[in-house]
C-alpha positions in Angstrom: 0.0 0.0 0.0 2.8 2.5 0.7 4.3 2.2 -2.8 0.8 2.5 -4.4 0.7 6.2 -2.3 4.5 6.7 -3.1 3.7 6.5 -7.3 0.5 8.6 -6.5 3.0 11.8 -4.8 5.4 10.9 -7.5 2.6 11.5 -10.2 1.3 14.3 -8.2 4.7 16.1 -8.5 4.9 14.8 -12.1 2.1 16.6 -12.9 3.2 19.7 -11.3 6.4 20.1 -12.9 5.0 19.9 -16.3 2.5 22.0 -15.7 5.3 24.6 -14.9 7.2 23.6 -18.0 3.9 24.3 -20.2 4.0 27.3 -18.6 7.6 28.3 -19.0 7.3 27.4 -22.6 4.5 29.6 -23.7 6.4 32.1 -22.1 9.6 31.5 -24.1 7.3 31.6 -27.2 5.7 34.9 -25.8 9.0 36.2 -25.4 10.6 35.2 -28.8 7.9 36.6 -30.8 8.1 39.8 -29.0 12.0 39.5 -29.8 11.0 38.6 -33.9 8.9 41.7 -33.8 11.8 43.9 -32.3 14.5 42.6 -34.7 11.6 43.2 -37.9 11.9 46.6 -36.8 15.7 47.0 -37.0 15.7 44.9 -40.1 13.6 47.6 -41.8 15.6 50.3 -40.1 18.7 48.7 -41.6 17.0 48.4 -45.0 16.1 52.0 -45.2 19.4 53.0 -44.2 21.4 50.9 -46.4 22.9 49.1 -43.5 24.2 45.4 -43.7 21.9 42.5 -42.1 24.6 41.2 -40.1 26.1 43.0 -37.8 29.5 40.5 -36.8 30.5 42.3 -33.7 27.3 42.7 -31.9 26.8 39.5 -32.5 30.2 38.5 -31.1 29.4 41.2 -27.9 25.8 39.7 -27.7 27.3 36.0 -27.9 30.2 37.1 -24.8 27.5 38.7 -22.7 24.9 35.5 -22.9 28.0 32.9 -22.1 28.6 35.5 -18.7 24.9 35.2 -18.2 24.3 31.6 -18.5 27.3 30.6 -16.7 26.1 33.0 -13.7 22.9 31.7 -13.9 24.2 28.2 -13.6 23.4 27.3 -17.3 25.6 25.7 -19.9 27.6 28.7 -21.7 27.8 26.5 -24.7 23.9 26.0 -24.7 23.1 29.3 -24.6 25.6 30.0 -27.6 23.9 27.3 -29.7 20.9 29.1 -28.7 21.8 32.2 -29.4 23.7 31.6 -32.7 20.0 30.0 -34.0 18.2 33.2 -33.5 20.9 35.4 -35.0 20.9 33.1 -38.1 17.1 33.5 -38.2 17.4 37.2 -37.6 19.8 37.6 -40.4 18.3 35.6 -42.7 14.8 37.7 -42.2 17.1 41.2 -42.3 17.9 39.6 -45.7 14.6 39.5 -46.6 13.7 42.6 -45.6 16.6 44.4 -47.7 15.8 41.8 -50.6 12.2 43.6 -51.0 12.7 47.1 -49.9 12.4 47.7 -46.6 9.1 45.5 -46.4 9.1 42.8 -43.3 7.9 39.0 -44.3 4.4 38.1 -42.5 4.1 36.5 -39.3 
């Protein structure tokens, strides 16, 4: 009987932690679309202005400043690089986009 009532806490707490991971990850999601939306605006910025997409030493200041954060917040540096080298590429790739057809941001 005790087991049967340990696997009931365990699934109790189971249940718990996801639903904090659903809820973390709707808030990534929240937060990287707000991000998408910020970094359309520069792209067009950049477009008008007749700046490049990429921008090789933010990136490089961006990419030192999220290791420092990570490792302080007790998160894999290289992780967060991975992570943070996906968005750029994304970024860039809609910057290029963005220049490729004027100045006008892709949908969504």
């Amino acid at each position: 009987m005790s087991e049967d009532k340990n696997i009931d806490e365990a699934r109790r707490l189971l249940a718990g932690y996801r639903s904090s991971i659903d809820n973390i990850d709707a808030a990534l999601i929240h937060m990287l679309a707000e991000r998408f939306r910020c970094t359309q605006a520069v792209g067009v910025l950049k477009a008008t202005h007749g700046l490049p997409p990429a921008d090789p030493a933010r990136e490089a200041q961006q990419i030192e400043r999220l290791r420092r954060l990570a490792n302080d917040a007790h998160l894999d540096p290289d992780f967060a690089e991975k992570f943070l080298n996906f968005v750029i590429r994304e970024v860039i790739r809609h910057h290029e986009h963005i220049a490729a057809n004027g100045g006008t941001p892709q949908p969504g």
